[in-house]
N, C-alpha and C positions, 0 to 999 in steps of 0.2 A: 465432574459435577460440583467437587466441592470448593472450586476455587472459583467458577462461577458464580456461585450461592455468594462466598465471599466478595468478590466483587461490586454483586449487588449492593451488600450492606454497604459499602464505603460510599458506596455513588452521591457526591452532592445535588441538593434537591434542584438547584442552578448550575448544570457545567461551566456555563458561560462564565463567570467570576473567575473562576481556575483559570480557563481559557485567554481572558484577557489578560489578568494575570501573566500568565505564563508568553504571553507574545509581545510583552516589553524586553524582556531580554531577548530573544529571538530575533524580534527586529532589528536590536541593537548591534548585535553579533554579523548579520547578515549586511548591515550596513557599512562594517568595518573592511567587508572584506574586498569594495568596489572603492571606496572614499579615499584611500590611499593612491588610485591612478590621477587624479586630478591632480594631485600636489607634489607629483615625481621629479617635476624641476625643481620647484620652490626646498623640497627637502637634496637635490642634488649638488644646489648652492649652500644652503644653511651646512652641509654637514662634509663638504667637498670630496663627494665621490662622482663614479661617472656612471655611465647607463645600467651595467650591469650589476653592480652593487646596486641602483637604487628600484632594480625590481625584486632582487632577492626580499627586500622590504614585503612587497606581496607576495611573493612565493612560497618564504618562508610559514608567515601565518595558516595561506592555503596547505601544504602541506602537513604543520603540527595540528592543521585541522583534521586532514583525512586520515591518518595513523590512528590517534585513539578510539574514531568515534567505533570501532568495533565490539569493545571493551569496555566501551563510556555505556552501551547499549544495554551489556550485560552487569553493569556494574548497578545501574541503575535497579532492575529484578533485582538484584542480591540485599542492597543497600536504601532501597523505595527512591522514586523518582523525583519527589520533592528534595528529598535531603540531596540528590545528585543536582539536580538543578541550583540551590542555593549555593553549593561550593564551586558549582560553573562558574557563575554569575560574580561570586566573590572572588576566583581569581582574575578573570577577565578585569571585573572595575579595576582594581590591584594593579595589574600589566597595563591596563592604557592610561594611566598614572607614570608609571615607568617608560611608557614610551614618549609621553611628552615632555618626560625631564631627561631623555639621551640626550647626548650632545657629541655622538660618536657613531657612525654607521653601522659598527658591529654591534654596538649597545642595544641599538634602533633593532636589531636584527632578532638579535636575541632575547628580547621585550617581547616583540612580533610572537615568537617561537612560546613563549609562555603564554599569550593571547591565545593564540591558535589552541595550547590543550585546554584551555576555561572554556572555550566555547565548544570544542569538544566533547566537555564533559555534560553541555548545557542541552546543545541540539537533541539529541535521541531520547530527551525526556519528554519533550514537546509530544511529539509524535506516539511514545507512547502512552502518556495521559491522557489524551484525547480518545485514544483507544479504548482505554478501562472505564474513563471514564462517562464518555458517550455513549446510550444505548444505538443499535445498529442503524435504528431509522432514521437519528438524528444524525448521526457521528458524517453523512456527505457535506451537510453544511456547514458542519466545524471543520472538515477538511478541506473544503473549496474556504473560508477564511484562515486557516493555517496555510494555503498554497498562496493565498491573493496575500499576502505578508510576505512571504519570501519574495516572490515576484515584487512587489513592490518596495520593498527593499533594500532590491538588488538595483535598483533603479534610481531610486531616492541615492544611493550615495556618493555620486558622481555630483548630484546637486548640492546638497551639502556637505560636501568635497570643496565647490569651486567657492561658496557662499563665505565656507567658514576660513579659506586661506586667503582669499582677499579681505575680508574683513578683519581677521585676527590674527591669522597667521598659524602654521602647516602644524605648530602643536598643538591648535585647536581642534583638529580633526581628531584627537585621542582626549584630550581634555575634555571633550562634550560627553565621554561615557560616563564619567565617574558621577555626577547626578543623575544622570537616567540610572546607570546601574544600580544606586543605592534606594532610587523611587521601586525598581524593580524586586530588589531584596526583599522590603517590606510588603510590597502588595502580593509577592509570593508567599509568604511567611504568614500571613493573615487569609489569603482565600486561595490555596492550594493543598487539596485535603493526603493526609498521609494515607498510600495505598499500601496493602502488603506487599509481603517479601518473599522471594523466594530464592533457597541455597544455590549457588552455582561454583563450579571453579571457573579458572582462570587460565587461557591457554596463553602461556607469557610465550612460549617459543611460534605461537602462531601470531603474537603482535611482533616480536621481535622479526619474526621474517619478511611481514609485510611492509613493518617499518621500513629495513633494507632494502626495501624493493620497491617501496617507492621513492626513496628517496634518490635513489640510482637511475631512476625513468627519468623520473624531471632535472635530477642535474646532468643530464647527458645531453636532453631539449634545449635546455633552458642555454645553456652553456659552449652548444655544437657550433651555434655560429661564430662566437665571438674567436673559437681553436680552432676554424676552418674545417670543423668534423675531423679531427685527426683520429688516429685509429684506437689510440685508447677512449675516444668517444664512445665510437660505435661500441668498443668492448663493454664501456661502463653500462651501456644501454640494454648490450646482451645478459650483462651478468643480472641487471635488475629485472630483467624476464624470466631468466631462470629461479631468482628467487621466488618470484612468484608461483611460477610452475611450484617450486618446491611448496612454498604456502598452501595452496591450493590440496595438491597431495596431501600434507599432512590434517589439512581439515577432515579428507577423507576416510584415513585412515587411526586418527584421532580415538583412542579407546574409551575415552573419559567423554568432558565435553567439551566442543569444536568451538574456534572462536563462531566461525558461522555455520551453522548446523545447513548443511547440503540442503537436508531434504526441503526443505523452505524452496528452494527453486524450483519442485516438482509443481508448484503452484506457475501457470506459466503468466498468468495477469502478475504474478510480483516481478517473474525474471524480467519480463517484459517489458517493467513499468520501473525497473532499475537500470533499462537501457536508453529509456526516454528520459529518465531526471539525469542518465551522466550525458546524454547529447543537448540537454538545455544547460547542463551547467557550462558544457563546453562554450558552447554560442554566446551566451551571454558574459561571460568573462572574456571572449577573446573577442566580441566585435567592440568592448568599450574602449579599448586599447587605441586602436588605428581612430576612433571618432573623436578622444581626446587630445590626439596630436593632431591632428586636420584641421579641428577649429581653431586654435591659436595658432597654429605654425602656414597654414593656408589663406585661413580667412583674419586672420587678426585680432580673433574674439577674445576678452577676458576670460579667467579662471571661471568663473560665476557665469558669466552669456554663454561659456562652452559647455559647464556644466547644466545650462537650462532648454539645450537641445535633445537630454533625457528624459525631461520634463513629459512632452507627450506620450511618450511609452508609458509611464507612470498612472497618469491619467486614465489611460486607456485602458489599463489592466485593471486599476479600481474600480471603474467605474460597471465593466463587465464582470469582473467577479463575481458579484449577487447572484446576475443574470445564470450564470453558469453554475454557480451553486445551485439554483432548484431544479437544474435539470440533472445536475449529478447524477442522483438518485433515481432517476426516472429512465435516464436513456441510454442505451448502449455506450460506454466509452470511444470506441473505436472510430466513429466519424469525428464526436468533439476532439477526440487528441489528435487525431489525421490532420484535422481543418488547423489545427493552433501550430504545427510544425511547418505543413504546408503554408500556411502564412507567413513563417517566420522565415522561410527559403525565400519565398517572393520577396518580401521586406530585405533581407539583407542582400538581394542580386541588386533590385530595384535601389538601395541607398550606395553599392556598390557603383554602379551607373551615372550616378549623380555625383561622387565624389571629386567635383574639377573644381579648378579655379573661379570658373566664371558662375556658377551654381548657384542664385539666390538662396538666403537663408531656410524663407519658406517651404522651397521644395527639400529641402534636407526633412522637414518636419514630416510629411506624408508616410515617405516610409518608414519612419518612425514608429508613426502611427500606428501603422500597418504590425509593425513587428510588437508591440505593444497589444492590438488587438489579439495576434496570435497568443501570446506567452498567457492571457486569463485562458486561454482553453486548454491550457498546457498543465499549470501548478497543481490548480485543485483537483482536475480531475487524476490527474497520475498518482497522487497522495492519495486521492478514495480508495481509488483501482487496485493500487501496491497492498494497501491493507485490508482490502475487504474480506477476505478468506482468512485472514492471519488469526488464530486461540491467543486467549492474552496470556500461557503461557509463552508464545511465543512474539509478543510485540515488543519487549527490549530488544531482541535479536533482529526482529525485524525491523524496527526502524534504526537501529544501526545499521544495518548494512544499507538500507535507503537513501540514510543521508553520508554515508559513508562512498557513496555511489555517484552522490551529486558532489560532494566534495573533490573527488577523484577524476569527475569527470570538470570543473573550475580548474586544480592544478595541472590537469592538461593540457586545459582551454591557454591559459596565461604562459605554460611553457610553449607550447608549438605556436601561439602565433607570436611572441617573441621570438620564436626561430624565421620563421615563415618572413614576419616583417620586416627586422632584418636581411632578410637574404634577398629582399625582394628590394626594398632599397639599395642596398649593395650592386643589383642589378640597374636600376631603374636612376641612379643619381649618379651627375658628371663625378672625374677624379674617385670611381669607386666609392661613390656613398658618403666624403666627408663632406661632414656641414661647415658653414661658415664659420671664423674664428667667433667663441662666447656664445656660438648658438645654442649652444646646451645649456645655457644659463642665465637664458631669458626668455618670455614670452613672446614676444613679437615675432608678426610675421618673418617670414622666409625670404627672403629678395627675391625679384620676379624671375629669374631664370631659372630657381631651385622649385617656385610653386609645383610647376608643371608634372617634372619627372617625381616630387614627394607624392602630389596628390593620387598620379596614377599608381605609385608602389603600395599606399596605402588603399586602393582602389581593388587593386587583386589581392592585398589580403584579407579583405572583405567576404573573398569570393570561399576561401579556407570555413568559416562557420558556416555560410550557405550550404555547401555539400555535405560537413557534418550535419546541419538538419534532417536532410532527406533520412537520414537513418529512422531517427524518429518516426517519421513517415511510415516507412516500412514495417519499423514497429509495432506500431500503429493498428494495423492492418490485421494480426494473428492476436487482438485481443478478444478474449471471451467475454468477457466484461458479466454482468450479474445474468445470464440466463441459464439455467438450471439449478440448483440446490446447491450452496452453499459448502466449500469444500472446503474441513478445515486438516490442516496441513500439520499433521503432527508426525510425519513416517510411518502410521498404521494406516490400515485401511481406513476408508471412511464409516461409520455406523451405517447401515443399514436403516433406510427410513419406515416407519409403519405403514403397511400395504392398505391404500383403501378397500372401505369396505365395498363387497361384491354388487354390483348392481347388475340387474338380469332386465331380460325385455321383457315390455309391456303384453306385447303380443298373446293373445291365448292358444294359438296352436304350438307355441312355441317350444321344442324340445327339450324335457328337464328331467330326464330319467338319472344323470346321475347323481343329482343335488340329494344327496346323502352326506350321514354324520359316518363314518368310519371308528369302528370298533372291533377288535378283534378279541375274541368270545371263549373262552377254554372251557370246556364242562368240566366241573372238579366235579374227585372221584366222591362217593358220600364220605361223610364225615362219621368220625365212629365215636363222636362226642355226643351225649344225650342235650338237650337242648330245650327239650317241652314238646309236646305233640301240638301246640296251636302254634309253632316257630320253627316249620323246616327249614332252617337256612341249608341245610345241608344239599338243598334244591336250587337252588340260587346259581348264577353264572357268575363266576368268577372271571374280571378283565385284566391281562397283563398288565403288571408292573401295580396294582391295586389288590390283591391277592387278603392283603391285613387289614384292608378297609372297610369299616362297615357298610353294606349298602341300604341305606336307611333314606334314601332317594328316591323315585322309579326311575328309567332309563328314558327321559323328557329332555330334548334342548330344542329349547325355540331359537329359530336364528329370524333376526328384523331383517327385512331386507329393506335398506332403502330407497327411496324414488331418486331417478335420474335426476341431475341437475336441470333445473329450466334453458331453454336454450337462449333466454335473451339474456342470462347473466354474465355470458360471455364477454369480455376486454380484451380489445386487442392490443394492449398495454404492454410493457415487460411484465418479467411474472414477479418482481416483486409490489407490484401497484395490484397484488389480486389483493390483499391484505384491506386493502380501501373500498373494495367492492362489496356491497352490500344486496344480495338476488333479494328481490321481494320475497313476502311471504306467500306461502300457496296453501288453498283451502287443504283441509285432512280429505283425500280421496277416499272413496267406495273402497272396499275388501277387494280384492278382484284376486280369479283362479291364479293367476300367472304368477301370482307374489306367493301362493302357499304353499307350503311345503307338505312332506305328505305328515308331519308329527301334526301341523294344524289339520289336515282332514279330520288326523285318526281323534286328535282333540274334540273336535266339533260331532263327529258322529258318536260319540261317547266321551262325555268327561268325567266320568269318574274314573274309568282304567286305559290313560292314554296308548297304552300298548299292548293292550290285551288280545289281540286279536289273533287269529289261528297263524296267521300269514308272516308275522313276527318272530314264531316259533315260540310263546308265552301264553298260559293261562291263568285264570285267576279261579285258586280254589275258592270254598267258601267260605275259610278265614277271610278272604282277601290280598292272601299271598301268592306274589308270581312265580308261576312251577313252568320248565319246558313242559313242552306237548310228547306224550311218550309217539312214537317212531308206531306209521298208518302205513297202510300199502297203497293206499289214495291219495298220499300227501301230495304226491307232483302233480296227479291231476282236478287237485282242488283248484277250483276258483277263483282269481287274483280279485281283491275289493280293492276299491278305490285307484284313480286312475294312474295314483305313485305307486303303488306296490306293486311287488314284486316276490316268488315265493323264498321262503328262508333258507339262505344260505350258509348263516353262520356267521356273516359279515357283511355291517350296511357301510356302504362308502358314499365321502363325499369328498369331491374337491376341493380346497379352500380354497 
């Protein structure tokens, strides 16, 4: 309770400033991580390496992205989100400075490698400021424009990819950060408000493991083709599972605290919804790959006209995001995210189809389209979904592993279909796959014999993200999305909610003999204290666990019963849209039998001594004080009054 309380106080009176704020570097970071495939030649010539040095270029960033962000999550909690976010942001500027003045591949590489942890450090602040800082009813729309920003781009940088290396030239593609970055600095600095802190350690042997072990998967990928899979491939590949396995375990069994605290997945909309952001990152990094070689090497396009074939996707995800953000909040996740994957398998068979020689431009753009329509139903919603259950003790944690999730599932994306592509050319191109002499280092079409067999190799590895989609899909499908109460996810049980109050029928015949209050009654023995003769307390009933108490009360609980809910106030809405529903007001009804209890009888047929009556086993001397009834040989067959009572037993019960 009390870090909610805190919370509160911090909340700015406008999130949105933070917000936007905070999604200049975000967009920045995200677009670094696509901009780099458009200019693979142009940096292949400038820096004379060959194919596989100049994807290491993106690989590497992707990867020093996914290693920290575990730790960037928690570091963030420890160290407040702004101050994490501002030393992201300033290494990144920093690094893409550095990489536009390499003039060496390893320099380029290792630039990349220090990009990768700045943005690292940047991401999982995003995600969770929105958190803390959006109250629950708002935070789906800051989520669906937190999703329609990565979505778009991830899209965008393929365009200003191809814009800024014909125009200026392939160091411009890093050179463009450093004044966005530094616009960004300050408008962080001025409207992103400082949240609290809270202690954590640091599980350095669980980044240390993960590190290993990723980095072991994707150079096993990335790298298999080029060694023919030789068998210390597969080994390097096995050992990088294993370490993971071992990471995993040690999370487990972690006595302190875990870099990813397990229980966090007992939530199954986050596991869920960490399955769907790594098969969108996959898709979306590995289908821009084959689209960017197809349009120059195919059709003849420039840097810039291949880059503006992303264009519609872009388009299309903006323009639907709005749309999808009001229904965030409102509707089941589980069709919208179905539909936006499902989409994106159709879009990418359907572009897969079309990828020939003879293809007009135009028709490239529908499915496009197509896959662009899908991905707005993809971003924001899965970003709502992942953290709606999440305590903001837990949203560093949690949006680490979220975007740590998407990250992992991008250097995936980028190593397997670089493997896939490859082998699928190899297969698919005369003389074993070699291109013409210099074709590596130039744009121009392909001469007309190579079109055929490139376009169809790149045509089946189109087919490679189609089938990762359907995962999604599936995904999709076992989400709970917001219908029931609110599960927050901290390894204890859930609280217990307060039980509505009792509502009984209308009915007058209706049977209520047991709607009693429940007491259990000792007769203390007298007391051998003098007290005053107009004060027998010594007469008195003494109730367990109240023995020291004075009873300076009589024995009276009124219980209200309230009237049924009206029946038109019903919404057949989700049940968080009951909040908006407002039932008319209804006149005060009549008294009616069926709502009294028998203390309101006994009220009504005597108010001065609610309980005096034989039948209670109490009498009122002529002080006015209540004495038991001394012990009749007619008590049992005296006559029950009123149609609640019942003769005295010693004990009135009720059910609550």
């Amino acid at each position: 309770m009390p870090e909610i309380l805190t919370e509160q106080r911090v909340r700015p009176a406008n999130p949105w400033h933070a917000l936007w704020a905070m999604l200049v570097g975000f967009f920045m970071i995200l677009v670094d991580s696509t901009i780099v495939a458009v200019a693979n030649k142009r940096v292949m010539e400038a820096l004379s390496t060959d194919y596989d040095g100049v994807i290491w270029v993106t690989s590497a960033y992707l990867l020093a992205y996914a290693v920290p962000l575990l730790v960037a999550g928690r570091l963030g909690d420890r160290f407040g989100p702004k101050n994490l976010y501002l030393l992201g942001l300033g290494v990144f500027t920093l690094a893409s400075l550095w990489c536009g003045l390499s003039g060496s591949i390893e320099m380029l590489i290792a630039a990349r490698v220090v990009q990768g942890i700045g943005a690292a450090l940047l991401t999982p602040q995003t995600l969770s400021t929105i958190t803390r800082i959006f109250p629950p009813d708002r935070r789906g729309v800051a989520m669906s424009v937190w999703g329609a920003t990565a979505g778009v781009a991830t899209l965008v940088g393929p365009l200003a990819g191809g814009v800024l290396v014909d125009g200026l030239g392939w160091q411009w593609i890093f050179f463009v950060n450093v004044p966005i970055g530094v616009l960004g600095l300050g408008l962080a600095v001025w409207l992103v408000p400082a949240l609290p802190t809270k202690k954590h350690s640091f599980d350095l042997l669980g980044v240390a493991l993960s590190g290993i072990a990723m980095f072991l998967i994707v150079f096993g990928l990335q790298e298999g083709q080029s060694h023919h899979w030789a068998p210390w491939i597969w080994a390097t590949i096995v050992a990088g599972t294993g370490f993971m396995a071992a990471f995993v375990y040690w999370q487990a069994v972690n006595p302190r605290e875990p870099l990813i605290p397990l229980t966090i997945f007992r939530d199954r909309d986050f596991t869920l919804s960490n399955v769907g952001i790594a098969v969108i990152g996959f898709t979306v990094t590995a289908m821009i790959l084959p689209v960017m070689f197809y349009a120059p090497a195919v059709c003849g396009l420039s840097y810039t006209r291949s880059a503006l074939l992303t264009a519609p996707m872009a388009i299309a995800t903006g323009v639907l995001a709005p749309v999808v953000g009001r229904i965030v909040d409102r509707a089941h996740p589980a069709p919208i995210i179905g539909f936006g994957f499902a989409a994106m398998a159709i879009g990418l068979t359907w572009l897969s189809i079309e990828l020939t020689p003879s293809t007009p431009i135009w028709r490239l753009l529908l499915p496009l389209t197509v896959m662009g329509a899908g991905m707005a139903f993809i971003w924001s919603p899965l970003a709502a979904t992942a953290t709606r259950n999440l305590p903001p003790q837990l949203a560093g944690a949690g949006s680490g592993v979220y975007n740590t999730t998407r990250q992992v599932g991008s250097v995936l994306g980028s190593a397997g279909m670089a493997a896939f592509m490859t082998s699928r050319i190899g297969a698919e191109m005369p003389a074993g796959g070699a291109a013409p002499a210099g074709a590596e280092r130039q744009a121009t079409a392909l001469p007309d014999f190579l079109r055929e067999p490139f376009s169809a190799a790149l045509s089946q590895s189109l087919l490679l993200p189609a089938f990762v989609a359907l995962f999604g899909v599936v995904a999709a499908l076992f989400l709970r999305g917001s219908v029931g109460a609110p599960r927050l996810v901290t390894g204890l049980p859930a609280p217990r909610l307060p039980a509505p109050p009792p509502q009984h029928s209308v009915d007058e015949h209706w049977h209520d003999e047991d709607d009693y209050i429940e007491y259990t009654v000792d007769w203390a023995e007298p007391a051998a204290r003098s007290t005053g003769a107009d004060a027998p307390t010594d007469l008195l009933p003494v109730v367990d666990g109240m023995a020291d108490e004075s009873m300076t009360e009589p024995l009276y609980a009124h219980v209200e019963h309230p009237l049924p809910a009206p029946a038109d106030t019903w919404h057949a809405g989700p049940v968080d849209t009951w909040q908006h529903v407002e039932p008319e007001p209804e006149p005060e009804p009549e008294p009616d039998r069926a709502w009294r209890s028998i203390l309101d009888d006994l009220l009504e047929d005597r108010p001065v001594d609610q309980i005096a009556h034989p039948h209670n086993g109490f009498h009122a001397d002529q002080g006015g004080w209540l004495q038991p009834l001394p012990p009749s040989d007619d008590q049992a067959e005296a006559p029950s009054e009123g149609r609640h009572s019942r003769p005295s037993r010693g004990r009135h019960s009720r059910d609550e």
